[in-house]
LOBAMAR-304587 format. One record per residue (C-alpha): residue number from 1; x, y, z. Coordinates in steps of 0.2 Angstrom, whole numbers, m for minus. Example, Ala and Ser with C-alpha at 12.3 -4.5 7.8 and 13.67 -1.06 7.14 Angstrom:
REM residues 2
DOZA   i  east north    up
DOZA   1    62   m22    39
DOZA   2    68    m5    36
REM end
This chain:
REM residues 478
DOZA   i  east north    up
DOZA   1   754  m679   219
DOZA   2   767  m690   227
DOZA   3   777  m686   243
DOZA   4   792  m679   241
DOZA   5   807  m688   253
DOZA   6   819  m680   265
DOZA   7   831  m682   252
DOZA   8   822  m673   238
DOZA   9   817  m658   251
DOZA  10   835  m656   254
DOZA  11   840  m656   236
DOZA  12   828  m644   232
DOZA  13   833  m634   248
DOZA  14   850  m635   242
DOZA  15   847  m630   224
DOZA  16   836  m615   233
DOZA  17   852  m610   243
DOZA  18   861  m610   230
DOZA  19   852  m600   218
DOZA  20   851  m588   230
DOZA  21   868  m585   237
DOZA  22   872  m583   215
DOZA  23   859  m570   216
DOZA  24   864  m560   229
DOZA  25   882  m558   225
DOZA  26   877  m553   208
DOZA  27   865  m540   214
DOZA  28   880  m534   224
DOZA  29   891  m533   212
DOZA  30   878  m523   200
DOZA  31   875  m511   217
DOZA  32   896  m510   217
DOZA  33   898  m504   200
DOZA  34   883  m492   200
DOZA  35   892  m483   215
DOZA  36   909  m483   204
DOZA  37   901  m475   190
DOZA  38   891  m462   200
DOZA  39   910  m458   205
DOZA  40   908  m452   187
DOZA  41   896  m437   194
DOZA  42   910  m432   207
DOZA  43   924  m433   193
DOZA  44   915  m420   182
DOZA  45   911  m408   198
DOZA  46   929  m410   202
DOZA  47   937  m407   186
DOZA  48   925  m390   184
DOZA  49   931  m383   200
DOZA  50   949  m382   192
DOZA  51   945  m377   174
DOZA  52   940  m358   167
DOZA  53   923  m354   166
DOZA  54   923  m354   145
DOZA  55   929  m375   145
DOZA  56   916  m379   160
DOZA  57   906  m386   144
DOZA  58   919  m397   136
DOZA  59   924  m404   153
DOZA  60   904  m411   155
DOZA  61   902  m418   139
DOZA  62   920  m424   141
DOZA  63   915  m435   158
DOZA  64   899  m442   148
DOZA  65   911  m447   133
DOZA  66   923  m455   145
DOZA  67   907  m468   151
DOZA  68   897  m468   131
DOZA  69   911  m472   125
DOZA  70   921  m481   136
DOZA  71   906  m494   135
DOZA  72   909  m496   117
DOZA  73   929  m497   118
DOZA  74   926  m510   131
DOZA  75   911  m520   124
DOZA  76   920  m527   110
DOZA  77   939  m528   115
DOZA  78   943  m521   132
DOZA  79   931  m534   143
DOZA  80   936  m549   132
DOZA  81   955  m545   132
DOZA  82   957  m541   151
DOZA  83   945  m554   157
DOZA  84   944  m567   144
DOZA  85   950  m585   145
DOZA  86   972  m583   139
DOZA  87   983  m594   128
DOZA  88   999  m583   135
DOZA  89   994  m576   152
DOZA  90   996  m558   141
DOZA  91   979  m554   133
DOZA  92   962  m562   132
DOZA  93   955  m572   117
DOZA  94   936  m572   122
DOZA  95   921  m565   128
DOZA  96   921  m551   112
DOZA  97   906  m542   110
DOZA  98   896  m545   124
DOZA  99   888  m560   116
DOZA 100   875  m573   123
DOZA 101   885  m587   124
DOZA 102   899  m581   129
DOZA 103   890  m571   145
DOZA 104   874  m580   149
DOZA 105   875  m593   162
DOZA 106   856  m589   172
DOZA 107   866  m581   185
DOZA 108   870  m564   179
DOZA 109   889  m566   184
DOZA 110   897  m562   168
DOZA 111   885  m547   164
DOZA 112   887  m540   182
DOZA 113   908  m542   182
DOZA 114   908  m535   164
DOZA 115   898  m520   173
DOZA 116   907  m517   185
DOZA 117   924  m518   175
DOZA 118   917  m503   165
DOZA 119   915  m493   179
DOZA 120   931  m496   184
DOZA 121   937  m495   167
DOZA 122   928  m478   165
DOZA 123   937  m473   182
DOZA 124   954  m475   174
DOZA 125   949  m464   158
DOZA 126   946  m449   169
DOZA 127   959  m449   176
DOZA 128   969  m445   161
DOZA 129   957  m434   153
DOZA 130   955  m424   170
DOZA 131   973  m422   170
DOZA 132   973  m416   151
DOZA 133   959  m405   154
DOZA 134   960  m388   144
DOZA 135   973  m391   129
DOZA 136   969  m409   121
DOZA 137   959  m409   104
DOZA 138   942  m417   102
DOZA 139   951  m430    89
DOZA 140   966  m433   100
DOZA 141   955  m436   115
DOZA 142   946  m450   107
DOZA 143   961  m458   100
DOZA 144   970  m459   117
DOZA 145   956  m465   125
DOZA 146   955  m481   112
DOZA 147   971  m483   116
DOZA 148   970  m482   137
DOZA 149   952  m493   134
DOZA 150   956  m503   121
DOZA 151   975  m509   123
DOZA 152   985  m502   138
DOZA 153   972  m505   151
DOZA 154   965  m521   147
DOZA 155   982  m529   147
DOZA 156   988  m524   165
DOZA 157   969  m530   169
DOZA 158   971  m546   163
DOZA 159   992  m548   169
DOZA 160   985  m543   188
DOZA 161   966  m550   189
DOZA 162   963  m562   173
DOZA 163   960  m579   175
DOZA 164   976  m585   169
DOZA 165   987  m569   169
DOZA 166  1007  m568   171
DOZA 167  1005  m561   187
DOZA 168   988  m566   195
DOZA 169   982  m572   211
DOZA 170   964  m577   200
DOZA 171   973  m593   196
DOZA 172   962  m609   196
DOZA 173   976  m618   203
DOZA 174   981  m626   222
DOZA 175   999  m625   216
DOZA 176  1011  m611   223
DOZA 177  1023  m613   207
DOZA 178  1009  m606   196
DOZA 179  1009  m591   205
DOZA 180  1021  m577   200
DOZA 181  1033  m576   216
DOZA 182  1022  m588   224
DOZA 183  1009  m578   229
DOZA 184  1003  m567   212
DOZA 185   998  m548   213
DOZA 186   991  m543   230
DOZA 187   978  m528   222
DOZA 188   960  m531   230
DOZA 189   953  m514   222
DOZA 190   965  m507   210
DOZA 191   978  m496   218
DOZA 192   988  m501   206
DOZA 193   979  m509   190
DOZA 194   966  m494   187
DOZA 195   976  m478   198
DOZA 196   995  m483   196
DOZA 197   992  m487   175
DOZA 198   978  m471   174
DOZA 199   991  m460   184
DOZA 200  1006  m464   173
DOZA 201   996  m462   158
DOZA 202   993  m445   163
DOZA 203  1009  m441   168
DOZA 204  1017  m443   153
DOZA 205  1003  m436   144
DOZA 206  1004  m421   153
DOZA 207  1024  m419   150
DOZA 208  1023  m423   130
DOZA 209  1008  m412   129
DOZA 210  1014  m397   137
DOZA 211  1007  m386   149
DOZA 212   992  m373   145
DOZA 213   994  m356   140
DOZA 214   996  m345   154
DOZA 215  1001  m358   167
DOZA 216  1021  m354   169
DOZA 217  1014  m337   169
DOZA 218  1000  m340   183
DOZA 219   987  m334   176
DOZA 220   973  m348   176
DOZA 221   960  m346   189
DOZA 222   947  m359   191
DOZA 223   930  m352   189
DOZA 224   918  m342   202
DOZA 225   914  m358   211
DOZA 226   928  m367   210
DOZA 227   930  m372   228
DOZA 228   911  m378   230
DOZA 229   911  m390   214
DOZA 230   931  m396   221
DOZA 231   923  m402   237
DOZA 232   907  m408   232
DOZA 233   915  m418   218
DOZA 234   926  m425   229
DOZA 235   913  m430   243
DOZA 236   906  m440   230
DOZA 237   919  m447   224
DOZA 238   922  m451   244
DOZA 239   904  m459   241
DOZA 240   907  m470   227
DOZA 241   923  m478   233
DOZA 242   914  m486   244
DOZA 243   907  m497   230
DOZA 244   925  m497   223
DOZA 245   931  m507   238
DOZA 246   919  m514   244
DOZA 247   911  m521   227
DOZA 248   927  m526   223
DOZA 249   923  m543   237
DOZA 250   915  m549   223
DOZA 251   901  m555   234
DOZA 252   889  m552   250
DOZA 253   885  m571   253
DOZA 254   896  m577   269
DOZA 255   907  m561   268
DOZA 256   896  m547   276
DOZA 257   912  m546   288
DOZA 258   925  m544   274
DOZA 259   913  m531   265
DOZA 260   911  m520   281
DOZA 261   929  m520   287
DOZA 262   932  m515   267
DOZA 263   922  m499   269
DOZA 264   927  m495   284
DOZA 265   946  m496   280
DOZA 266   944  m486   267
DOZA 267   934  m472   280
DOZA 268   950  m473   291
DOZA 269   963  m471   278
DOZA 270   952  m458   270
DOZA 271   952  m447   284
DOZA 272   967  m450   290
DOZA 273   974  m443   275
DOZA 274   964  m429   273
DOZA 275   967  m423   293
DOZA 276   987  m423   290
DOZA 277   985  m414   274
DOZA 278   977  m401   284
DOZA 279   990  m402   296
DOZA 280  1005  m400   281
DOZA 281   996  m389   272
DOZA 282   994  m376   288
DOZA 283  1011  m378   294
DOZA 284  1017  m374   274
DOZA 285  1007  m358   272
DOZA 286  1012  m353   290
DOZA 287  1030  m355   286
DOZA 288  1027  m346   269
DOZA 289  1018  m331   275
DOZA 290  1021  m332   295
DOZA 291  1002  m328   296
DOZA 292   989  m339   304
DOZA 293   978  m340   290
DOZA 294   963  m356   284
DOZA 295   975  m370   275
DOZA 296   970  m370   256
DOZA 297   954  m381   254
DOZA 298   965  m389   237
DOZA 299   973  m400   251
DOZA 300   963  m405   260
DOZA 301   950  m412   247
DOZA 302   964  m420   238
DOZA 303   972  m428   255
DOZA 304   958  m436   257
DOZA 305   957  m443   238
DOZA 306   974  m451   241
DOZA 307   972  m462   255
DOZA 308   956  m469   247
DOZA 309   968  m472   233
DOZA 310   982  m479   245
DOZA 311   973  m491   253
DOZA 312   964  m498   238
DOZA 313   976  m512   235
DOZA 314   974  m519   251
DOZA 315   957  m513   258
DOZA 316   951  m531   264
DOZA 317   965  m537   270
DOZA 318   973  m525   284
DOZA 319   968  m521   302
DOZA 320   961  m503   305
DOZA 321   979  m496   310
DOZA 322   986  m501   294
DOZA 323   972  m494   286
DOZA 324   978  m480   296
DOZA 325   998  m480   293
DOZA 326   993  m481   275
DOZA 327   983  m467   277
DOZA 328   994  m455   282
DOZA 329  1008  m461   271
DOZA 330   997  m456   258
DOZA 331   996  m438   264
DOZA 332  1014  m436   264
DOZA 333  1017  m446   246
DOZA 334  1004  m435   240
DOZA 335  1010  m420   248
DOZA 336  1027  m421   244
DOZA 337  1025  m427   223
DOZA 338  1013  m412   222
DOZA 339  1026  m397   228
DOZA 340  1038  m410   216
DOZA 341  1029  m410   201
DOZA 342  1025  m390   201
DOZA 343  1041  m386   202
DOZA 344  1047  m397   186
DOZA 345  1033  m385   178
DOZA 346  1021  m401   176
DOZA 347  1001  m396   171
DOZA 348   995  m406   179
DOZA 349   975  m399   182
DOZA 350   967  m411   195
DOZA 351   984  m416   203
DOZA 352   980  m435   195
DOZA 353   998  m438   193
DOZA 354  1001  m438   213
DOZA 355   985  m444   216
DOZA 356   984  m459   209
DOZA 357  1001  m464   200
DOZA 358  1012  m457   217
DOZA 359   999  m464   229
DOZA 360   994  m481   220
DOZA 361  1012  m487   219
DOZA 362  1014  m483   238
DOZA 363   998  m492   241
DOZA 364  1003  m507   232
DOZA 365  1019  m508   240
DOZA 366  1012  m507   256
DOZA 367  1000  m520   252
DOZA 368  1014  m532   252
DOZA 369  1021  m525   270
DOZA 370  1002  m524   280
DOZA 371   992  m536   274
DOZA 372   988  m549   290
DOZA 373   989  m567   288
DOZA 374   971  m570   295
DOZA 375   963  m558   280
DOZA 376   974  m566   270
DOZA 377   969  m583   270
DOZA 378   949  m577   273
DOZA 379   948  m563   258
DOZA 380   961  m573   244
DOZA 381   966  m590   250
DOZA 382   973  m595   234
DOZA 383   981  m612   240
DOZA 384   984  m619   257
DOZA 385   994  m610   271
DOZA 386   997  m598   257
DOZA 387   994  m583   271
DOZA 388  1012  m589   279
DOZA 389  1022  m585   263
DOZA 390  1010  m571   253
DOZA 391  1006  m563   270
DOZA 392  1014  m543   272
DOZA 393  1030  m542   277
DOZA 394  1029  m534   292
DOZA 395  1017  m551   300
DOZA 396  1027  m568   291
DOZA 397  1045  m559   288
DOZA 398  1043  m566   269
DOZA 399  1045  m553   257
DOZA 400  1036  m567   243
DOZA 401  1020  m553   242
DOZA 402  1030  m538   242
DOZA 403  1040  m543   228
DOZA 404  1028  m550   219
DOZA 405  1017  m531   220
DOZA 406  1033  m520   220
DOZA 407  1037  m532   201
DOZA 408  1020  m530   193
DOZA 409  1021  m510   200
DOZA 410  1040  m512   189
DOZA 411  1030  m520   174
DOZA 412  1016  m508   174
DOZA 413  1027  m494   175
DOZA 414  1038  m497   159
DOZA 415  1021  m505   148
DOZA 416  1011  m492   151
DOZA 417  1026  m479   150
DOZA 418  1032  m485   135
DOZA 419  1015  m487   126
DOZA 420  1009  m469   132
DOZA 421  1026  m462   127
DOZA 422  1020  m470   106
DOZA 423  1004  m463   108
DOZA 424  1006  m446   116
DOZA 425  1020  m443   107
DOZA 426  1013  m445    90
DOZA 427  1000  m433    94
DOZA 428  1011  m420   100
DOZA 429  1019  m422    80
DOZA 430  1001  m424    73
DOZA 431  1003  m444    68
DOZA 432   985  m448    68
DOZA 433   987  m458    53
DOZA 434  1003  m467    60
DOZA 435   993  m471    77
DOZA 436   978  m476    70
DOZA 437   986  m487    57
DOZA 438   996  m494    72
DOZA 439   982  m498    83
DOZA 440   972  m506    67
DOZA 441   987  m518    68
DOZA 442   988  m521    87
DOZA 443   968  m526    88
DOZA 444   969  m538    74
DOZA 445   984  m547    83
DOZA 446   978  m545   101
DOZA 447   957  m550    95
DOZA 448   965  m563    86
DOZA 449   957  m557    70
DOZA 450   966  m562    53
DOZA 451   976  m548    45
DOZA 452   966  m552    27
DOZA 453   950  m544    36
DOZA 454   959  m525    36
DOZA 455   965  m529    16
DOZA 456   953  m516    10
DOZA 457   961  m500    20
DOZA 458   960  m483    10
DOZA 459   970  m466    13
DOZA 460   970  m449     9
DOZA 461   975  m434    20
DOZA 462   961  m433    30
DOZA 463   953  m449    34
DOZA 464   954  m466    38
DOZA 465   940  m479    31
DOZA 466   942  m497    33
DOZA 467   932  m513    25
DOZA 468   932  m525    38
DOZA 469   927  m537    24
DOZA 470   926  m556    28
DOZA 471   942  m566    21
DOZA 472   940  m578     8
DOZA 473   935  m595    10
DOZA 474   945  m609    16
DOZA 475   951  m621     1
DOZA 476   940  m636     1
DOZA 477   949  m653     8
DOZA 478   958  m662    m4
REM end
């Protein structure tokens, strides 16, 4: 056996380092999105402490179905069009599938982000269903799922975090022209790409649907235990944002800082939330009844909720009194939409619609107005001295971020408005055909597949088969 030279120790040393630092941030990654989906386990708990006792069946198998089939939705179109390389910064053209070539690279990267997306993914499908809870058919459920998972979702994914999307910060580019507003979306976690677009979603399905029977009248009352599954659910939802944020560094290696001031943002803003909840929701009932009595649990458990959604957007990049601020802004948007929203007769079960469509937009907002140009330039960094224009308002005096996050906010807003409104709507008239016909049509534009594949489609009153037959040959060259 030969010697091996300094230079061939430090290659292989390099190599070694390398491999490693892939490794690790992979294996955080996969750690990041099992904690989202265990967020699954406090959604279920959650949603049963607001339901009747009879529905406490449907609503489990309903938080299983959001995650089994959610996995489907986004195997082979959700991942690929929200993540996958563009053509038009709108929509995705790869990745389909989940096959080998198009994921294994020896490093895991592409199967862990895909993991992780799902869970977040997932995250946004509860959201509407908890909302929806208690009147929504089994057939109706699954079709507006598809079309959250399948169409809506995936294309503010890939205009705010894709590779090449509209809006983006993802860019592979050291030019500030090919960044919208010179800076891209500022949305570290999602405050507005999974809670803003799941919020809305809901909101609209909650007003097109109708209310359940019996709640103009108020005569729903959650089930014996209500109050013990409300605050164990949301404990564990507390539990698994810390993966949500924190997972959302999209790496360990180098970043252990960034990683630990990300979970302990979101502790702040968390608790800061939940404590002036409390505050409101005393000095409301004691105003009300002019007793001093405990302040209703609801508020508390749901303050608490709405600051880890508010400080999503900007988790990594904002000193721990921001985290604060944001906090307690959150408590008072989520305070103030919820009284709002019940008196416009909303059913709204799991307060969703104040949660995370009220308290998203204010996060991302204000991730335009806190973020610091130090975290800037450490967590994003997308070209150089970008932290002097994209930093928040309230440190450069630029209002380049904030417009560029209160826009994408605008865009999300009437996308996923308008697309909801289509699909809710046509359930509310029992459409199903229409919808499913329409959404036939959207996948074979949006995957990119050729419209002669769906040529053998069959109707009758009931049913919807389609041969998803190859097309014919191509004419052999002349």
């Amino acid at each position: 056996f030969r010697k091996m030279s300094t230079d061939d120790e430090l290659s292989i040393l390099a190599d070694f380092d390398t491999s490693l630092t892939s490794e690790l941030n992979t294996l955080w990654v996969l750690l990041g999105g099992i904690l989202v989906f265990f967020m699954q386990t406090g959604f279920a708990m959650r949603e049963n402490g607001a339901v009747s006792q009879e529905n406490t069946t449907k609503i489990l198998l309903k938080n299983v179905l959001d995650a089994s089939i959610g996995c489907l939705i986004w195997a082979t179109c959700g991942y690929g069009l929200s993540m996958g390389t563009t053509k038009n910064q709108i929509y995705g053209v790869d990745h389909f599938f989940l096959t080998r070539d198009g994921f294994s690279d020896g490093t895991g990267n592409h199967y862990s982000s895909w993991l992780f997306q799902w869970a977040l993914a997932a995250t946004a499908a509860s959201i509407v269903s908890g909302a929806l809870s208690e009147r929504c058919t089994f057939i109706s459920y699954l079709i507006y799922i598809h079309c959250l998972l399948g169409i809506i979702y995936p294309l503010i994914v890939q205009m705010a975090w894709g590779p090449n999307g509209y809006m983006s910060s993802n860019l592979d580019s050291d030019d500030k022209k090919d960044y919208y507003s010179g800076c891209g979306v500022l949305d570290v976690a999602g405050g507005g790409v999974i809670h803003l677009t799941g919020g809305l979603m809901a909101f609209v399905g909650c007003i097109l649907v109708g209310p359940r029977d019996g709640f103009k009248e108020d005569e729903l009352k959650p089930n014996n235990y209500g109050r013990i599954f409300h605050t164990f659910g949301t404990l564990i939802v507390w539990f698994g944002w810390f993966g949500f944020t924190a997972g959302s560094t999209y790496g360990i290696v180098n970043r252990g800082e960034v990683a630990a001031r990300t979970m302990v943002a979101t502790t702040v803003s968390a608790s800061c939330s939940a404590l002036l909840c409390f505050l409101m929701g005393y000095a409301s009932e004691f105003a009300a009844t002019k007793k001093t009595q405990v302040t209703n649990l609801t508020y508390v458990n749901n303050g608490a909720l709405a600051g880890l959604v508010g400080i999503s957007a900007a988790c990594s990049v904002v000193e721990m009194y921001g985290a604060a601020i944001i906090g307690c802004g959150s408590a008072v948007v989520y305070f103030s939409s919820s009284k709002l929203i019940k008196k416009c007769g909303v059913d709204d079960v799991t307060e969703a619609v104040p949660i995370h469509f009220f308290c998203g937009f204010f996060g991302v907002l204000m991730a335009g107005v806190l973020t610091t140009k130090e975290y800037y330039k450490e967590v994003i960094g997308i070209y150089e001295d970008a932290e002097d224009s994209c930093g928040g308002l309230f440190y450069t005096g630029k209002l380049n971020q904030l417009e560029a996050n209160f826009d994408f906010c605008v865009v999300t807003i009437v996308l996923t408005g308008f697309l909801s409104t289509i699909v809710f709507g046509s359930l509310r008239f029992h459409q199903y055909r229409l919808l499913t016909l329409l959404l036939l049509f959207i996948h074979s534009f949006l995957c990119d597949f050729s419209l002669s594949h769906l040529f053998c489609l069959f109707c009758s009153n009931d049913t919807i088969a389609v041969c998803c037959l190859s097309p014919p040959p191509p004419p052999p060259p002349p």
